[in-house]
C-alpha positions as CSV (number, residue, x, y, z in Angstrom):
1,X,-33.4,58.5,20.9
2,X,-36.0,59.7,18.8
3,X,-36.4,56.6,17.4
4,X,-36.6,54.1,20.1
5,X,-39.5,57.2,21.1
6,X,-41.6,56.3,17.7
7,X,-41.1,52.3,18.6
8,X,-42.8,53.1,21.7
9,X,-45.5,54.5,20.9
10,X,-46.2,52.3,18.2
11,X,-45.7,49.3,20.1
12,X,-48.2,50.9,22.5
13,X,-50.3,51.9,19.9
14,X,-50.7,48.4,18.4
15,X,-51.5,47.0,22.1
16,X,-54.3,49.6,22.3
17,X,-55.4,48.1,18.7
18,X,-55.4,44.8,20.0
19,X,-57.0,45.4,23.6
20,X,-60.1,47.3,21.4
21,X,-60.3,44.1,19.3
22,X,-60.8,41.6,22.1
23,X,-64.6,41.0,22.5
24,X,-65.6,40.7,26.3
25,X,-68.1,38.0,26.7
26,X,-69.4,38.9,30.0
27,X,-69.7,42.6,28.4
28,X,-71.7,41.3,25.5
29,X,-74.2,39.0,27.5
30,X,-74.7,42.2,30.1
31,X,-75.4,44.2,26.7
32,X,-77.6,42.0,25.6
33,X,-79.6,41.2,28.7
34,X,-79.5,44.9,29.4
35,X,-81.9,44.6,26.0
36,X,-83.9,42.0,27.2
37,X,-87.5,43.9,26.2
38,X,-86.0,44.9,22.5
39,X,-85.1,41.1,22.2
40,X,-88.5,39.8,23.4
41,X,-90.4,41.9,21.4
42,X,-88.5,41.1,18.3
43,X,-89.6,37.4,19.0
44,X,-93.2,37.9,19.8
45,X,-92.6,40.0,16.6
46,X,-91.7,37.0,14.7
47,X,-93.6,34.2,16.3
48,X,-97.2,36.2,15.0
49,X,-95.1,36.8,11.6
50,X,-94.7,33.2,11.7
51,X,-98.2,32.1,12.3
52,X,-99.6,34.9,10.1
53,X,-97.9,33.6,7.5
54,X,-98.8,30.1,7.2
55,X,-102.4,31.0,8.4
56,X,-103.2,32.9,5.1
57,X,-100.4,32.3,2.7
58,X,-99.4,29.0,3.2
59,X,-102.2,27.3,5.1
60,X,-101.5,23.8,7.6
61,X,-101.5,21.0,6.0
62,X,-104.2,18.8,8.0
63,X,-105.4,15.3,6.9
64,X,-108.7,14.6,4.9
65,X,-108.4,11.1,4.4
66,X,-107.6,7.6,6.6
67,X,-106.8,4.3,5.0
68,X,-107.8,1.0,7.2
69,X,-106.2,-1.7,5.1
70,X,-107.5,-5.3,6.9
71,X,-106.9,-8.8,5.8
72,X,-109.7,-11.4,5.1
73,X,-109.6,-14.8,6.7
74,X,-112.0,-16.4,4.6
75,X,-109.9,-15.0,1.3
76,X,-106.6,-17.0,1.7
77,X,-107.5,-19.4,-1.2
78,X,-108.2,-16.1,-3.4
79,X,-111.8,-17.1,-3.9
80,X,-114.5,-14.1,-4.2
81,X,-116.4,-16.0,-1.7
82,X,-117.7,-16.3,1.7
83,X,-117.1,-20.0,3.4
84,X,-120.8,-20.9,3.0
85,X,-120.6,-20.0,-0.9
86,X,-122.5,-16.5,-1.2
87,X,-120.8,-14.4,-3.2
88,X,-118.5,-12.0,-1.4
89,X,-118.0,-8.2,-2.8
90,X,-115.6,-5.3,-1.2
91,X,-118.9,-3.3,-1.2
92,X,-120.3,-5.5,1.7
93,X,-118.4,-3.6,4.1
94,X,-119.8,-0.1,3.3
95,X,-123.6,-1.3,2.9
96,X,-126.4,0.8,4.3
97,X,-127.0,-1.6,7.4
98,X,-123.3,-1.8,8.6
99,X,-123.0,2.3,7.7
100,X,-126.3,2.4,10.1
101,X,-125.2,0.3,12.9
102,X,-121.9,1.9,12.8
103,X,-123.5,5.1,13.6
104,X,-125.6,3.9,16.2
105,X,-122.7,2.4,17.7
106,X,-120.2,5.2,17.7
107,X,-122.2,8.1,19.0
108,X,-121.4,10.2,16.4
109,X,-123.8,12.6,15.2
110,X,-123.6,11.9,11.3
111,X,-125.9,11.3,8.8
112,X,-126.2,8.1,6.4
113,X,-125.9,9.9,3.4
114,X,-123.2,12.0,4.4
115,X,-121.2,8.5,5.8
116,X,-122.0,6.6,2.5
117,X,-120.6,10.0,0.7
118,X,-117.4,9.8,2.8
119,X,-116.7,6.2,2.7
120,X,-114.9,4.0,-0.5
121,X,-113.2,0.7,0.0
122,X,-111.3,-1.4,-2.5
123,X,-109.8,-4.3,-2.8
124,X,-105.6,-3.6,-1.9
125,X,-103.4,-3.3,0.2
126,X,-102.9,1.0,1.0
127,X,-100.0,-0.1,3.1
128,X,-98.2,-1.3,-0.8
129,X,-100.0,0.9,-2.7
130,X,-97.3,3.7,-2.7
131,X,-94.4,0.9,-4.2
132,X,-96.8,-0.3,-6.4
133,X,-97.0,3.1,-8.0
134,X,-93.5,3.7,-7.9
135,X,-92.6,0.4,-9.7
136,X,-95.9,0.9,-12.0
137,X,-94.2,4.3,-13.1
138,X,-90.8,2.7,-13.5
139,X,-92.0,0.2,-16.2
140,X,-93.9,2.9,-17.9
141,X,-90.5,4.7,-18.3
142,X,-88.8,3.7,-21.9
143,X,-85.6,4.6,-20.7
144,X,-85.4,1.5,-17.7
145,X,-82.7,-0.4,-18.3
146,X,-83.9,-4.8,-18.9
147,X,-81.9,-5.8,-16.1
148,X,-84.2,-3.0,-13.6
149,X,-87.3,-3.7,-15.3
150,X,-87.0,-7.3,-14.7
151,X,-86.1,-7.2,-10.9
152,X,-89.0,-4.5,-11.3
153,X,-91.7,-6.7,-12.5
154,X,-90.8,-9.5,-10.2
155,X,-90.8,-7.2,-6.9
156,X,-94.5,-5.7,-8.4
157,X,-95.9,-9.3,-8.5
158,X,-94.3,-10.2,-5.4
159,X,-96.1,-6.8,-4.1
160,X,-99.6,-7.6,-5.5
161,X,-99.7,-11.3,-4.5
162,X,-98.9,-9.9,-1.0
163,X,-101.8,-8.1,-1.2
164,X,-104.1,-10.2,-2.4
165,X,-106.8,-10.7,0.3
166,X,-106.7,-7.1,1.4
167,X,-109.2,-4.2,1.4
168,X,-108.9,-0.7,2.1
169,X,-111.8,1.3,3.8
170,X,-110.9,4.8,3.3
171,X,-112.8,8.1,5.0
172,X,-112.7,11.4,3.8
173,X,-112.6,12.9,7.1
174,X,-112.7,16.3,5.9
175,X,-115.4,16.0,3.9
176,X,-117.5,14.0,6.8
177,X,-116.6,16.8,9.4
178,X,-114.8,15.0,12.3
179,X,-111.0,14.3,13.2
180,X,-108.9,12.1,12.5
181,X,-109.3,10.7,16.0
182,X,-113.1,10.1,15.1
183,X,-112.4,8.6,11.9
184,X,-110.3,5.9,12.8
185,X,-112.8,5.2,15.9
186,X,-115.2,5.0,13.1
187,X,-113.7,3.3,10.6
188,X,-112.9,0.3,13.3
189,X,-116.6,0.3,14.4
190,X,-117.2,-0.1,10.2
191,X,-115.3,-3.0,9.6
192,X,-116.5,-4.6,13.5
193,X,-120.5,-4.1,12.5
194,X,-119.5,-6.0,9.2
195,X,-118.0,-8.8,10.8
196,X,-120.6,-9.1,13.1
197,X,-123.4,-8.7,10.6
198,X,-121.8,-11.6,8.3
199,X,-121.6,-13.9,11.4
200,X,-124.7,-13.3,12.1
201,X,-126.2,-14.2,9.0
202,X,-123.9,-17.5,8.6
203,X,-121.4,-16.1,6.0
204,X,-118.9,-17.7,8.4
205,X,-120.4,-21.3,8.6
206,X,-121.1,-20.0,12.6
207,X,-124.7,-21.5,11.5
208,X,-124.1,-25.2,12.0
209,X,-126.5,-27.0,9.8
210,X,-128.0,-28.8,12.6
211,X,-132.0,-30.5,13.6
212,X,-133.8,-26.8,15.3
213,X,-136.4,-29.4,16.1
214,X,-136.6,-31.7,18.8
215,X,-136.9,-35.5,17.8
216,X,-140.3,-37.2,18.3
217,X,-141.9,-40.3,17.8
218,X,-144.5,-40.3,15.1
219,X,-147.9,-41.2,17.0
220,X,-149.9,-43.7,14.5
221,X,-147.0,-44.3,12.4
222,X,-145.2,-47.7,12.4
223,X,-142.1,-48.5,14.3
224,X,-140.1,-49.0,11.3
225,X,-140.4,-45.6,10.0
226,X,-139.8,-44.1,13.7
227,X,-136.5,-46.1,13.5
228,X,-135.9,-44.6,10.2
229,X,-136.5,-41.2,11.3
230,X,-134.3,-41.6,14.9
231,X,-131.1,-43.1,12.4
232,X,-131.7,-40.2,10.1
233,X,-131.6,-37.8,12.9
234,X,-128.8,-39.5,14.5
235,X,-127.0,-38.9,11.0
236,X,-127.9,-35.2,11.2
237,X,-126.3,-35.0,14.7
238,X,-123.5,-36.7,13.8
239,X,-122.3,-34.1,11.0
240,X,-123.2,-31.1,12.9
241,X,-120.4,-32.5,15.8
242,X,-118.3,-32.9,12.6
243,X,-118.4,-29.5,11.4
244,X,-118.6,-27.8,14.9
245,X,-114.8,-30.1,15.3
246,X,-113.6,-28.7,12.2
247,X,-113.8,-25.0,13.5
248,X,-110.7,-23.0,15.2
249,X,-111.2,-23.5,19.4
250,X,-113.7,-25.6,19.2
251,X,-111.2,-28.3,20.5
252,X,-111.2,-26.0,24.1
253,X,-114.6,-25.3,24.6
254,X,-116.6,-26.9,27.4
255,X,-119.9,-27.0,28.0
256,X,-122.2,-28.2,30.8
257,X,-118.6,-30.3,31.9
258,X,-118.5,-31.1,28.0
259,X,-116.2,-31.1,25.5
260,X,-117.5,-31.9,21.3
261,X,-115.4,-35.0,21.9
262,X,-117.8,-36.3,24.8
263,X,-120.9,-35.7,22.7
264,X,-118.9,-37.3,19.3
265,X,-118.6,-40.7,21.9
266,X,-122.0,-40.2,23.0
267,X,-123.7,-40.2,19.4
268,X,-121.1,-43.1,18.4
269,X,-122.3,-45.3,21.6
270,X,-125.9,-44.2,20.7
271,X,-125.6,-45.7,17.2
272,X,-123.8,-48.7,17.8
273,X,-125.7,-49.8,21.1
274,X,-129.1,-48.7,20.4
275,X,-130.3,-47.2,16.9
276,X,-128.6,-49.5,14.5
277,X,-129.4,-52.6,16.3
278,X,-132.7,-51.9,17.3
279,X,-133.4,-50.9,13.6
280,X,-132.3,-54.0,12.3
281,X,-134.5,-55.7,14.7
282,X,-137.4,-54.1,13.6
283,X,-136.4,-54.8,10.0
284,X,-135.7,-58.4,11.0
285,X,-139.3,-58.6,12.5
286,X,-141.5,-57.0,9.7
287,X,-143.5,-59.9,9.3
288,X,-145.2,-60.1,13.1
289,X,-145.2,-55.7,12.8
290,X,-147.2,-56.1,9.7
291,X,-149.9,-57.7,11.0
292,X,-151.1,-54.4,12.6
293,X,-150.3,-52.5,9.9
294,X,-149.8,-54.0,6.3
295,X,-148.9,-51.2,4.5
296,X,-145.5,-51.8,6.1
297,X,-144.7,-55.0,4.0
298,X,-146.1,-52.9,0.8
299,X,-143.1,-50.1,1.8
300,X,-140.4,-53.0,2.3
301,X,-141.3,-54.8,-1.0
302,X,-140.7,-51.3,-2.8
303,X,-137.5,-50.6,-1.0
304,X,-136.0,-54.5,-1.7
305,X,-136.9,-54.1,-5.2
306,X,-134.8,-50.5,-5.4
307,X,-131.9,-51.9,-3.3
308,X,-131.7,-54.8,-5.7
309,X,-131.7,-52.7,-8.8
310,X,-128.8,-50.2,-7.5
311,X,-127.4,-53.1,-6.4
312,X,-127.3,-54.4,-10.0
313,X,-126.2,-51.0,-11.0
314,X,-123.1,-50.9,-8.9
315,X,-122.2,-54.3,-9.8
316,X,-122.0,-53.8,-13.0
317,X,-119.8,-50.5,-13.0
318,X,-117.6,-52.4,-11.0
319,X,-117.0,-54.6,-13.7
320,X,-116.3,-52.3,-15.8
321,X,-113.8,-51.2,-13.8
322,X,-111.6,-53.9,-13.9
323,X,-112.3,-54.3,-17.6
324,X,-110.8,-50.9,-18.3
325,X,-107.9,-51.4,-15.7
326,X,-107.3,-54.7,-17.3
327,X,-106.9,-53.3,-21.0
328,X,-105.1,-49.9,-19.8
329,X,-102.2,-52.6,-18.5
330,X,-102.4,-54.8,-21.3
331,X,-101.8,-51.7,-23.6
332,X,-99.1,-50.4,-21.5
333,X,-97.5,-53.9,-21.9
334,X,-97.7,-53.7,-26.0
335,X,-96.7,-50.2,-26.0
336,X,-93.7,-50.9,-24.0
337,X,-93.0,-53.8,-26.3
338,X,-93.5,-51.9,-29.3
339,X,-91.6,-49.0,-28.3
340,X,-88.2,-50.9,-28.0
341,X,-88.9,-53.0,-30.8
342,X,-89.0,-49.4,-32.6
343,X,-85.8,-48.2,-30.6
344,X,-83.8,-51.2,-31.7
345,X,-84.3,-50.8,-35.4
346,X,-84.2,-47.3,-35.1
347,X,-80.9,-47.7,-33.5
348,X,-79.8,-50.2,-36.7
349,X,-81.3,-47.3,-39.3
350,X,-78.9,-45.1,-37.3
351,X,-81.9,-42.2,-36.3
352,X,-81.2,-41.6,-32.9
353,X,-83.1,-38.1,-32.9
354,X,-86.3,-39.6,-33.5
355,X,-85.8,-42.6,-31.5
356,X,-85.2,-40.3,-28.7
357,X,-88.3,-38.7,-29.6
358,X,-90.4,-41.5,-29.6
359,X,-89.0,-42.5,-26.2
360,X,-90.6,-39.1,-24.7
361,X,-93.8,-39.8,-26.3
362,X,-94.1,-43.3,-25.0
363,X,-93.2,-41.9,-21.9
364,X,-96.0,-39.5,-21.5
365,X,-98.4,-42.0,-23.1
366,X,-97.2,-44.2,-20.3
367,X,-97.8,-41.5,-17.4
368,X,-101.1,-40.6,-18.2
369,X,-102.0,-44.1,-18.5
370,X,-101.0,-44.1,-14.7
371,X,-103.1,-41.2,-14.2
372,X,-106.1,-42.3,-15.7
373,X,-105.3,-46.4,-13.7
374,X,-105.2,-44.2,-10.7
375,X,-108.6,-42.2,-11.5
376,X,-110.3,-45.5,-12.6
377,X,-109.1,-47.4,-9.1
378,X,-110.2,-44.6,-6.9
379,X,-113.8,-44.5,-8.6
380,X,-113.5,-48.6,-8.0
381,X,-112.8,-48.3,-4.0
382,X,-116.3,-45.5,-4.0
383,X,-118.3,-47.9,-6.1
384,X,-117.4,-50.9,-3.9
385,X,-117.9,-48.8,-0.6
386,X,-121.2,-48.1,-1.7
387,X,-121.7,-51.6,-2.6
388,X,-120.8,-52.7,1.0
389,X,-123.3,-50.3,2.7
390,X,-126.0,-51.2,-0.2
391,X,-125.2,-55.3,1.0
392,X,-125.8,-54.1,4.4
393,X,-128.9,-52.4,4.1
394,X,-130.5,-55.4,2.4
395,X,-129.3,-58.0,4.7
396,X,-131.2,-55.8,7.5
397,X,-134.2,-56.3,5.2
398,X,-133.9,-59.7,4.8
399,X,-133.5,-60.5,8.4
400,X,-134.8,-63.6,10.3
401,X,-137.7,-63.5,12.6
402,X,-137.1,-63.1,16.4
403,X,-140.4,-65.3,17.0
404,X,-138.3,-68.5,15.8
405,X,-135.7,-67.9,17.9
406,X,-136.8,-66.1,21.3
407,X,-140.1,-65.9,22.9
408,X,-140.5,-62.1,22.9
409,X,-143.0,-59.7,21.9
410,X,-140.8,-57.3,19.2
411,X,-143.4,-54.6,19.5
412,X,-142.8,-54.0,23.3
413,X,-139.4,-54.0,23.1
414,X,-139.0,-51.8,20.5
415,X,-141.7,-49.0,21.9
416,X,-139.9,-48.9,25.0
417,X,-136.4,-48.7,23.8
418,X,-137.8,-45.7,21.1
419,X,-139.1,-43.5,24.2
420,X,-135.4,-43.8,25.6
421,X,-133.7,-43.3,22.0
422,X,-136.0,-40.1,21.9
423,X,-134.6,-38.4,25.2
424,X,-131.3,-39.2,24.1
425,X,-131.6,-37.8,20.6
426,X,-133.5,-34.5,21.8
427,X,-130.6,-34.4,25.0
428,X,-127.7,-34.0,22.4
429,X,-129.5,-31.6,20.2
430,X,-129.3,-29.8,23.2
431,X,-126.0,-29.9,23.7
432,X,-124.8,-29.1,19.9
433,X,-127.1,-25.9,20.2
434,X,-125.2,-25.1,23.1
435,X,-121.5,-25.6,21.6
436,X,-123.1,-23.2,18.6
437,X,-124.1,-20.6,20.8
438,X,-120.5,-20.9,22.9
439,X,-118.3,-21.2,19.4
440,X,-120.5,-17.8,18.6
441,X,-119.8,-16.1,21.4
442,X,-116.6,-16.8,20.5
443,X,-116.1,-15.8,17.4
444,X,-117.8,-12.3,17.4
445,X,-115.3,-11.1,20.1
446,X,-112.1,-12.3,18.5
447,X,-113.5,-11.4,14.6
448,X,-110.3,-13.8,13.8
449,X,-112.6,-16.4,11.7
450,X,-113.2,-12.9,9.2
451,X,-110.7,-10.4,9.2
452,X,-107.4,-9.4,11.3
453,X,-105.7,-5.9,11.3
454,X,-102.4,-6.0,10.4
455,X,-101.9,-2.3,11.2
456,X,-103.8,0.8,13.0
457,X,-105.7,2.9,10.5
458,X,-103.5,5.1,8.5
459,X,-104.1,9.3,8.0
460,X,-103.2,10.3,5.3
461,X,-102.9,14.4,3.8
462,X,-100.7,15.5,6.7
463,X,-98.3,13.7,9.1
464,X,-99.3,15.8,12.0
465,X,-102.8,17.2,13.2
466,X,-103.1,21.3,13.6
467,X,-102.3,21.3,17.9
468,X,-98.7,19.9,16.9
469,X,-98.1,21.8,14.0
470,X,-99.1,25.0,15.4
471,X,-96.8,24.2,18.7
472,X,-93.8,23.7,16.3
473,X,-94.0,26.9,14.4
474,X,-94.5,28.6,17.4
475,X,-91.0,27.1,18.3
476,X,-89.4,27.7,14.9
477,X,-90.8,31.4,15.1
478,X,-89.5,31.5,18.6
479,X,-85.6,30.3,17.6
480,X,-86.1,33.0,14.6
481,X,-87.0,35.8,16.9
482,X,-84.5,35.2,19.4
483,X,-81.7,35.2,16.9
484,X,-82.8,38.3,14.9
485,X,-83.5,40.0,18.4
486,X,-80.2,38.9,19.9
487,X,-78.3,40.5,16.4
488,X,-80.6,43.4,16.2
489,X,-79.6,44.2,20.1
490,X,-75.6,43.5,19.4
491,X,-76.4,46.4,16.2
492,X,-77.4,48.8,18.5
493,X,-75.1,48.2,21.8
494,X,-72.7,48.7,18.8
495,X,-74.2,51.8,17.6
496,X,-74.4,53.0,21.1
497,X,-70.7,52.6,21.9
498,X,-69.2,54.3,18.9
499,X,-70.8,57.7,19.3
């Protein structure tokens, strides 16, 4: 009896145990919400701790410096040149009349020597410039295995010709005294003031070489030389409509309900229906026109006696030639001769080695015999060209009289065609000076013809900016001060309970 007694009560004894080790949830939230004030204090605790903390001790780390890499058109053949041929430096971007108009442009209250204190560019890529490092220090390590170092020095190349054709503006913003807001805003007025500024100046071949000047006829001078002077013009016209055809959206514009094909047609038609053959009538009728002024057959003499002599000149260099393309093939002809003569008893003597050698050398003698054939023809075809339009020139000169063949007064005709030929001329000057302005217009709102962006400008010296960071540590602080409030509060509610 007395034993089933002591089973009891330690059977109820235990249950008690148990029933005191079960944690109530509900209990433990009421507890802890019944501490609400200790719990909140404990954060707000923190949260300054927090802020405190990194304020003097550890300081945020902000940026101080933003990398605009951009990529030059006009570089893609790796030549330190602008189209037109001026010399082209990285320093061009951060001179004192682009840092100026940046200024100007942006609002900003700065200073040019501050900005020009601030400001660096160089010529790379920042967006490679950290895995350039990385496989510059692997390299430099002795202990790099050959097999890494060679994948290494391939991926560096392949890194630095990507980058070729770059440059990097970089601001220090903190030094310059604005954010990092400003300083990109800045740094993209930079780089737009440059572009401009080169466009302006004709860096970009914008500047069409092209007649500023309107065409006129030469009072007191001879018709001949006003015929002169209209062809020449005509000439000049014609390779400014070239060049303007040769730029990017050209092709699209339209101007006055023209395109740069309708004026190409229109100086074509003008050349071929007016100019040249009126020119080559005057020519034609130098006799009659130098009875009013003889200085004119004086001029023509001259000119026949020079066209004869270059036409000597290219006469002979023609011959030559086909002399040297005659002899280059006669000596190809012996060589090949001679070399197989040379292979067959070479073959008999059993020295295949250098038979086999000699048959490489012939080879290459034979190849650059081709080359220098090819060189020799091509000069031939420029020569004879020249020839042709030399052959043309002087049959204009020595053209036949239009008194033996028509009744008609040459001066009259040609007078009154020139006046025409004049408003024609000065009428497409027009027009070109209008596609320039348009292809202008053009190309300083796009910038594409001088530099594209492949990327926003980069901050570097912090990935965030102080509002963000100083919101996140308030959050971190916060999760801190909750959890050391809500233990602090369960220490107590326990203290509480067991007295």
């Amino acid at each position: 009896m007395s034993q089933e007694v002591k089973v009891g009560n330690m059977t109820s004894a235990s249950s008690h145990d148990v029933d005191r080790d079960e944690i109530d949830l509900v209990d433990l939230i009421k507890s802890i919400w019944s501490q609400r004030g200790l719990v909140s204090g404990i954060m707000l605790f923190v949260v300054l701790a927090v802020l405190s903390f990194h304020s003097y001790k550890a300081s945020f780390s902000t940026a101080n410096r933003i990398d605009y890499p951009i990529s030059l058109s006009f570089l893609a053949d790796s030549k330190p040149s602008y189209p037109n041929g001026t010399s082209f430096s990285p320093r061009d971007l951060i001179t004192g009349r682009v840092l100026q108009n940046a200024i100007s442009t942006s609002g900003l209250e700065l200073t040019l020597e501050s900005l020009e204190k601030s400001i660096t560019v160089a010529p790379s890529n920042s967006l490679l410039k950290k895995s350039e490092d990385k496989l510059s220090v692997l390299l430099a390590d002795a202990k790099t295995s050959e097999e890494i170092r060679l994948a290494a020095e391939a991926s560096l190349k392949y890194l630095k010709d990507a980058g070729s054709g770059y440059v990097t503006v970089s601001l220090n913003i903190q030094e310059l005294g604005v954010n990092s807001q400003q300083g990109s805003f800045l740094l993209q007025i930079v780089v737009d003031e440059w572009a401009t500024l080169s466009l302006e100046r004709g860096l970009m071949n914008v500047d069409i070489a092209r007649p500023l000047v309107p065409f006129t006829i030469i009072e007191g001078s001879n018709l001949i030389d006003n015929y002169d002077q209209a062809s020449n013009y005509l000439n000049s016209l014609s390779t400014a409509v070239l060049q303007l055809s040769e730029l990017s959206g050209s092709s699209s514009i339209v101007v006055n309900r023209m395109s740069i094909e309708d004026v190409q047609r229109r100086l074509t038609a003008l050349g071929d229906r007016d100019i040249g053959p009126l020119r080559e009538f005057a020519y034609s009728n130098s006799s009659s026109l130098a009875e009013s002024d003889s200085a004119i057959q004086v001029r023509l003499f001259a000119r026949q006696r020079l066209l004869d002599l270059e036409h000597a000149r290219l006469t002979k260099l023609i011959s030559s030639y086909d002399l040297a393309l005659v002899q280059l093939g006669s000596d190809n002809q012996q060589q090949q001769y001679s070399g197989s003569s040379n292979q067959n008893s070479q073959g008999n003597s059993g020295q295949f080695d250098q038979s086999f050698l000699d048959s490489l050398l012939q080879l290459g003698t034979r190849l650059g015999a081709v080359d220098t054939r090819k060189q020799l023809f091509e000069r031939r075809i420029t020569a004879v060209e020249e020839l042709l339009l030399l052959e043309k020139e002087i049959s204009i000169l020595l053209g036949t009289s239009s008194s033996n063949v028509m009744k008609i007064d040459p001066e009259v005709i040609l007078k009154g065609a020139l006046v025409t030929i004049e408003k024609d001329l000065n009428e497409i000057q027009q027009n070109i000076g209008q596609f320039v302005d348009a292809i202008r217009e053009l190309t300083l709102s796009s910038h594409t013809q001088v530099y594209s962006a492949n990327s926003a400008p980069q901050v570097r010296g912090g990935f965030m900016e102080l509002a963000p960071r100083f919101a996140l540590f308030i959050v971190l602080g916060s999760l801190l001060g909750l959890f050391l409030g809500i233990f602090v509060a369960l220490i107590r509610s326990a203290l509480i309970n067991s007295k």
